[in-house]
N, C-alpha and C positions, 0 to 999 in steps of 0.2 A: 585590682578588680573594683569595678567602679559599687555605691552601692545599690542594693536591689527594692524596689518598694514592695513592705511586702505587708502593710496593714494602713488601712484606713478607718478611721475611728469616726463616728460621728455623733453628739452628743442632743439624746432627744428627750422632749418631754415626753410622751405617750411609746413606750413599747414594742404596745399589740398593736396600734396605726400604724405605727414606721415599720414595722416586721410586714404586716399585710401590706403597706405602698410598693415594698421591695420586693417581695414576693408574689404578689399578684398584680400586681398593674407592672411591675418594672419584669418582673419575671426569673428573677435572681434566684439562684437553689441554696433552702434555708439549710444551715449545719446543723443547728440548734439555738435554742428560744430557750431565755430567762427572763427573770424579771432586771437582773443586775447588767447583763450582759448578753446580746445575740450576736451570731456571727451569720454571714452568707460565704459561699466557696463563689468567686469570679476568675479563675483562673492561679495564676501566681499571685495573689493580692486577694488580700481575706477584708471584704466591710466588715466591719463591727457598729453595734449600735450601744451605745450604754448612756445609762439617765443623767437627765442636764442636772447641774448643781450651779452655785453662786458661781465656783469657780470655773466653769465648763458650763455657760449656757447652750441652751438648744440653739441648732444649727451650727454651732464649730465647732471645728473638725479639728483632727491630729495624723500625725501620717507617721507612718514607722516605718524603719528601712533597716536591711539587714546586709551586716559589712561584715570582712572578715575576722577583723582584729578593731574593735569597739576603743581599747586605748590606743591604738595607733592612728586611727580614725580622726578620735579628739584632740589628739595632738597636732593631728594635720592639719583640721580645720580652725582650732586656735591659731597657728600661724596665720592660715588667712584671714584674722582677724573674727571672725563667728565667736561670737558672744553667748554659754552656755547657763543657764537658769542652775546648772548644779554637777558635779563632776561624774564621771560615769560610774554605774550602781547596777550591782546585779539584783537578780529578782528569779525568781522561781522560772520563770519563762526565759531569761534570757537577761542581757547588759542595756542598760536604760541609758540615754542619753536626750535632755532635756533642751532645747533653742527657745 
């Protein structure tokens, strides 16, 4: 099973701008608004907005995908040569996997 994308993250200075751009000019249905973290529903694929840092400045993005088997996954993709920032790690939400 190929994998599915199922989050797009995108890292912003201002919040309540980027929640109002997507929301009312882009027209996106908000899930919920924080200050750490907002999410939109776009179908199968969930935006996310959370605050730029050094290491996540504003406007890059992250993409998440969801596979079946996360260490069978990484394994796969190690043979083709994909180079991983850190070995797969779970987390309250699910199995992490960094490029």
């Amino acid at each position: 099973m190929a994998p599915k994308l199922s989050y797009v993250i995108e890292f912003v200075d201002d919040m309540d701008r980027a929640v109002k751009f997507y929301s009312d000019v882009i027209g996106l249905t908000l899930k919920f608004q924080s200050p750490g973290w907002s999410e939109f529903s776009t179908g199968d694929t969930t935006l996310a907005l959370h605050p730029a840092s050094k290491k996540n400045p504003a406007g890059n993005i992250e993409v998440g995908f969801n596979v079946p088997d996360l260490n069978k996954f990484h394994e796969e993709m190690k043979s083709k040569g994909v180079r991983f920032l850190m070995p797969p790690k779970l987390q309250d939400s699910g199995g992490i996997l960094a490029v």
